[in-house]
C-alpha positions in Angstrom: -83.2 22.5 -87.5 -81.2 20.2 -85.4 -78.8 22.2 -82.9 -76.0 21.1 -80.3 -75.8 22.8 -77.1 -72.2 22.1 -75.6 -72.6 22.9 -71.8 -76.3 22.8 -72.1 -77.0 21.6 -68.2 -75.4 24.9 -67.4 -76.9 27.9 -66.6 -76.9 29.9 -70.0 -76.9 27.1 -72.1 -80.2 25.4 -70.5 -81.9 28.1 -71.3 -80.4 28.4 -74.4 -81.9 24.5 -74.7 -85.5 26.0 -73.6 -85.6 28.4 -76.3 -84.6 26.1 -79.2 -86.6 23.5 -77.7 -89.8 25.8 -77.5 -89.4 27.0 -81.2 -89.9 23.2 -81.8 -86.0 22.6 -83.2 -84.3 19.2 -82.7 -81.6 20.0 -79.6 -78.5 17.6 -78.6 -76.9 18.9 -75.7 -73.3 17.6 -74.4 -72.8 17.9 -71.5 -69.5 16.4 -69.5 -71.6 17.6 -65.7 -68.4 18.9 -64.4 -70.5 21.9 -63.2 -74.0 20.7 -65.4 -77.2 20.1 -63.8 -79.4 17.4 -65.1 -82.4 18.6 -63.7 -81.8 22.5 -66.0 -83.0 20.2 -68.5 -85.0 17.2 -66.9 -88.0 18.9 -68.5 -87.7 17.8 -72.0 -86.8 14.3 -71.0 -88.7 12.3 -73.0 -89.3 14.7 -75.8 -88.4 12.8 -79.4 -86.2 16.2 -80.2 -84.4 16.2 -77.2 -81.0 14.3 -76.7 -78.6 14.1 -73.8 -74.7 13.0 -74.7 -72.9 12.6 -71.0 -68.6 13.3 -72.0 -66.3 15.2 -72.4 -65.5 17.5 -75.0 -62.0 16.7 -74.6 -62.8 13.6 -76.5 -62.3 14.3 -80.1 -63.5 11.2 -81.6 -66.6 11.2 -79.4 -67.4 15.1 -80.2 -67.2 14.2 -84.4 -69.1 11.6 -83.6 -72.4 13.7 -81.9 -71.8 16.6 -84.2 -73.4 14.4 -87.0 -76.1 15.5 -89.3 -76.1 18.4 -87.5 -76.9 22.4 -88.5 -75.2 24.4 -85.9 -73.3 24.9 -82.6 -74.0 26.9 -79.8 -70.7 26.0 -77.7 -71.2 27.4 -74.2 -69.0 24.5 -72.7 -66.7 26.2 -70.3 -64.6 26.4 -67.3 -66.1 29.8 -66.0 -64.0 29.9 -62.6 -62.0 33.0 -63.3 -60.2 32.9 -59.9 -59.7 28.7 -60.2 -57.1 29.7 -63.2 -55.3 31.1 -60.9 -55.0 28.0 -58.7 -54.8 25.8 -62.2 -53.4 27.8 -65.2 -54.1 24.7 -67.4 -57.6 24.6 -66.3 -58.3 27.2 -69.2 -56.2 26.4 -71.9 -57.7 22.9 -71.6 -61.4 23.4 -70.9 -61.5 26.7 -73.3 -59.0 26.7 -75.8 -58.2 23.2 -76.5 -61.9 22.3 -76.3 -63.2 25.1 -78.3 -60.5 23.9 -81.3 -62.2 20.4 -80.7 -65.5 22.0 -81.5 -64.5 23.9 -84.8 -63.0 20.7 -86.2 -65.8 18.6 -85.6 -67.8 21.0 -87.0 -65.2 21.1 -90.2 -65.4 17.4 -90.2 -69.4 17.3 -90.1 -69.5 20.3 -92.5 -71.3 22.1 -90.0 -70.8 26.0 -90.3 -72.6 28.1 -88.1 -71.7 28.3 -84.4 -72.8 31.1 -81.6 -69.9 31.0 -79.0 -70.5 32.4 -75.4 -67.3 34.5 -74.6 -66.9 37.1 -71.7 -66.4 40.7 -70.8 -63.3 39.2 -68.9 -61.3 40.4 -72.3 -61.4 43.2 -71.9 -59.1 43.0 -68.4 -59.2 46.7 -67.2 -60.3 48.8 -69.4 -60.1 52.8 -69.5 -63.1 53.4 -71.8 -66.5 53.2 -70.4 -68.5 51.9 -71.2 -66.3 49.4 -73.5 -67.1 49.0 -77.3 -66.3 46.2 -78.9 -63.2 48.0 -80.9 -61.5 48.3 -77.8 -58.0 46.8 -78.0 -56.9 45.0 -74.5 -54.4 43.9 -72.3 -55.2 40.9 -70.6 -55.7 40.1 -66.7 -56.7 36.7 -66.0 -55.9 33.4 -67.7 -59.7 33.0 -68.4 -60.0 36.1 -70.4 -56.6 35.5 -72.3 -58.5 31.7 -73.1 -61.8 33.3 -74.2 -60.0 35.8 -76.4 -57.8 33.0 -77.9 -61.0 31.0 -78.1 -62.6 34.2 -80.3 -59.2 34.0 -82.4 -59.6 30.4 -83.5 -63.3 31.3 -84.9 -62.3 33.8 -86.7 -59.3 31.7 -88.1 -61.9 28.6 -89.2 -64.3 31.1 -90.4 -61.4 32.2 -93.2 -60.4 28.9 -93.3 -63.4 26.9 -93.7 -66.4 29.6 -94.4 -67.7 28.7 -90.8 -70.2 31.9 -89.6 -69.4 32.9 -86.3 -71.6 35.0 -83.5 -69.6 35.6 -80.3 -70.9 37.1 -77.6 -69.4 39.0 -74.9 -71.2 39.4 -71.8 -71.3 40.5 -67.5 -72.1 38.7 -65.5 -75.1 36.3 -65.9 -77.8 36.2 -63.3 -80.9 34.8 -62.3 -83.1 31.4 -62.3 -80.8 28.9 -61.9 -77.6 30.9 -61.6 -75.0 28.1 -59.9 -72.1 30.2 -59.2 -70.9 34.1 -58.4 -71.6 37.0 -56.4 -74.9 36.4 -55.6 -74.5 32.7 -54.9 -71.8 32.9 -52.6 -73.5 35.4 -50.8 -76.8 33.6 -50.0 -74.3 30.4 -49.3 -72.9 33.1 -46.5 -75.6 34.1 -45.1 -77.5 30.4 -45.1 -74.5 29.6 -43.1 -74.5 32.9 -40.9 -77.3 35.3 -41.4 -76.1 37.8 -38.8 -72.7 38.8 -41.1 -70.8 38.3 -44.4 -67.5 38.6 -45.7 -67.3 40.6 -49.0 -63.8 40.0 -50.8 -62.3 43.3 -51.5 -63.7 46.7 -50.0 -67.2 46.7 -51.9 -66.4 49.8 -54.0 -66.4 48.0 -57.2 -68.9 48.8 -60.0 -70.0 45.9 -62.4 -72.8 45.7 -64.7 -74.9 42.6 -64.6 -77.5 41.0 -67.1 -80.8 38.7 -66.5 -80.0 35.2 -68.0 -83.7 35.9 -69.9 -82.0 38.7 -71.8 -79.5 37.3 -72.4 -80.5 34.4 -74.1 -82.5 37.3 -76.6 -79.3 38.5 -77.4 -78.2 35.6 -78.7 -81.2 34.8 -80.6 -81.5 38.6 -81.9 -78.3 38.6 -83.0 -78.7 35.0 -84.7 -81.7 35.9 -86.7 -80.6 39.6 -87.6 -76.5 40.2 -87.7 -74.9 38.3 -91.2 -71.5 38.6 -91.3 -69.1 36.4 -91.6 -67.7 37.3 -88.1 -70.6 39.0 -85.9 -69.3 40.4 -82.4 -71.3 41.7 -79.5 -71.3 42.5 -75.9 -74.6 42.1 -74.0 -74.6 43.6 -70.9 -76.8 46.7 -68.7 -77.5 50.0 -69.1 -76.3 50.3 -65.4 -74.1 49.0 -62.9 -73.8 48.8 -59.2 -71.9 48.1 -56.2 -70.6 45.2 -55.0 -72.0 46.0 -51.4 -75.4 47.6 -53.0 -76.0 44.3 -54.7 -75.2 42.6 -51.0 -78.1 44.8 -49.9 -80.4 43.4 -52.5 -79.3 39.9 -51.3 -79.7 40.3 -47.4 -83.1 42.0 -48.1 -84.8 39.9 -50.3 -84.0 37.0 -47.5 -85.6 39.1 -45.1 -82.2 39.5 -42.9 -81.6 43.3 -41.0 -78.6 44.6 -39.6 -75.9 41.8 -41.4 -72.6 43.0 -40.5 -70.2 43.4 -43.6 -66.9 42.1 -43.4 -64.7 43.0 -46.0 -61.3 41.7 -47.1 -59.7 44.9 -48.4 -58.2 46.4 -51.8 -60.2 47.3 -54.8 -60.0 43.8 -56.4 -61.1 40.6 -55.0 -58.4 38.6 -57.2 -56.1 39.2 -59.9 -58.0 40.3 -63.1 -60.9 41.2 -61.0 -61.8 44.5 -62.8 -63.0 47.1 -60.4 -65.3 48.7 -63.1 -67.3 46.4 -65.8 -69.8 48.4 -67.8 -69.9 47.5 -71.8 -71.0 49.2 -74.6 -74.3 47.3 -75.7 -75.2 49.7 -78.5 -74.2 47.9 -81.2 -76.6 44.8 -80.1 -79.5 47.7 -79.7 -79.2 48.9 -82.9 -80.5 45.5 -83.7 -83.8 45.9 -81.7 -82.3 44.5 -78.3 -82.6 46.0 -75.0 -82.3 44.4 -71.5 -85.6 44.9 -70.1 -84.8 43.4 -66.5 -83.1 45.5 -64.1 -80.0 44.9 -61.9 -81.9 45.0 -58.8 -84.6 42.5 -60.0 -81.9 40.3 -61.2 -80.4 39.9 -58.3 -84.0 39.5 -56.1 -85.1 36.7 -58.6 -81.9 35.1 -58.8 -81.8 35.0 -54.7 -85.8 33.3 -54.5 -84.4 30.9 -57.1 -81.4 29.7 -54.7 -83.4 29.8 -51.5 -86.5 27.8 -53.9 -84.0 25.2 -54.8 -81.0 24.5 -52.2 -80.1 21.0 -54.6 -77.2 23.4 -56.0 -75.4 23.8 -52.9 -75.1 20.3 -52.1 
């Protein structure tokens, strides 16, 4: 099969590449390396199945272009800065919306029906059922989960259309090898700087769930080969949560630091739309033979030897 990866020098999506890659399938990746690694991939550099596009998917002509011949879509191209929306609330109408509607109709124009989009848990803003099922009707919090949402509404919308098949995937937060951004990044970036204390934005009471990048990526693949609908939803998440400060422990431990001092910023939300408490409903995914089989605690550990392993994503 021959595949496109948008955003596939990103965290998910190179390990997204890996997979398809390994199963012996023909893999494009596009990749505009606004926040894309080169080196995710650099592996399969010089494979005859493996293709890098550098632009931007803002491009329309370009994307039709690249989306020749091809048999599906896994868009995972994204502006994943939840709090940047706030500084920029074009930032995800543009990078999300607008560049997920440039996807679908370069898909329509290549007659390319199948795509796997990587959505959020973000959605859901603050829930009040726990853990939250996909049926669960939101308000939205954050200009990033209002794009992904509207993002989810324009699938749907091709997939009457145009007969497109859609797999969308809600998810926590991502973690591990390779990780370039988040909680535990910004933590070891803290403590690289000053290993004696750490500021932790809010009051470290809340609770989030969080998901190995490795487990992820089965998700996406169970639910490819096994869910087909014409519209196939899931979240992929944990069976538990934890702490913000908790998961600092886990940081400051596997770095081999004792007696950090905490300093926290107050309130129970580090920024607007920061949901105190994320834990999703995954049973719908494990009816399908899925179950994260990495916990939270060894997320975070191999997700913290990765960054210390390879200090190239700091720079």
């Amino acid at each position: 099969m021959k595949y496109i990866v948008t955003g596939g020098c990103g965290f998910i999506g190179s390990h997204i590449v890996d997979r398809l890659m390994s199963q012996g399938h023909n893999v494009t990746v596009v990749d505009n390396m606004s926040t894309g690694f080169p080196e995710y991939v650099s592996q399969h550099n010089g494979n005859p199945n493996f293709k890098l596009e550098k632009f931007d998917l803002k491009d329309l002509p370009r994307v039709k272009e690249a989306f020749s011949g091809q048999d599906a879509v896994f868009h995972l191209a994204a502006n994943a800065d939840v709090r940047g929306g706030l500084d920029d609330n074009f930032r995800d109408l543009e990078r999300n919306v607008l560049v997920t509607h440039n996807v679908l109709e370069a898909m329509r124009a290549n007659d390319i029906s199948k795509i796997l989009f990587s959505s959020t848990a973000a959605i859901y803003g603050e829930p009040d059922v726990f853990p939250t099922p996909e049926t669960y009707h939101p308000s939205q919090t954050s200009f990033y989960g209002a794009s992904k949402i509207s993002c989810e509404a324009f699938i749907e919308s091709f997939c009457e259309a145009y007969g497109f098949q859609a797999w969308m995937f809600r998810f926590v937060s991502i973690q591990g090898e390779r990780h370039p951004h988040g909680v535990t990044y910004d933590f070891v970036k803290k403590l690289k700087a000053n290993p004696r204390e750490m500021e932790i934005i809010g009051d470290g009471t809340s609770r989030k769930s969080y998901c190995h990048v490795d487990d992820c990526v089965e998700g996406f693949f169970t639910a490819f080969e096994k869910a087909s609908g014409k519209v196939n939803l899931f979240n992929i998440g944990n069976t538990e949560h934890v702490e913000v400060k908790k998961l600092a422990s886990y940081v400051t431990d596997e770095m081999g630091l004792e007696d950090v001092e905490y300093k926290f910023t107050g309130g129970t939300r580090g920024w607007v739309g920061d949901s105190p408490l994320v834990q999703l409903d995954i049973g719908k995914l494990r009816a399908l033979g899925w179950e994260p089989k990495i916990s939270i605690e060894e997320t975070v550990r191999r997700t913290v030897r990765w960054l210390l392993a390879n200090p190239y994503v700091y720079d």
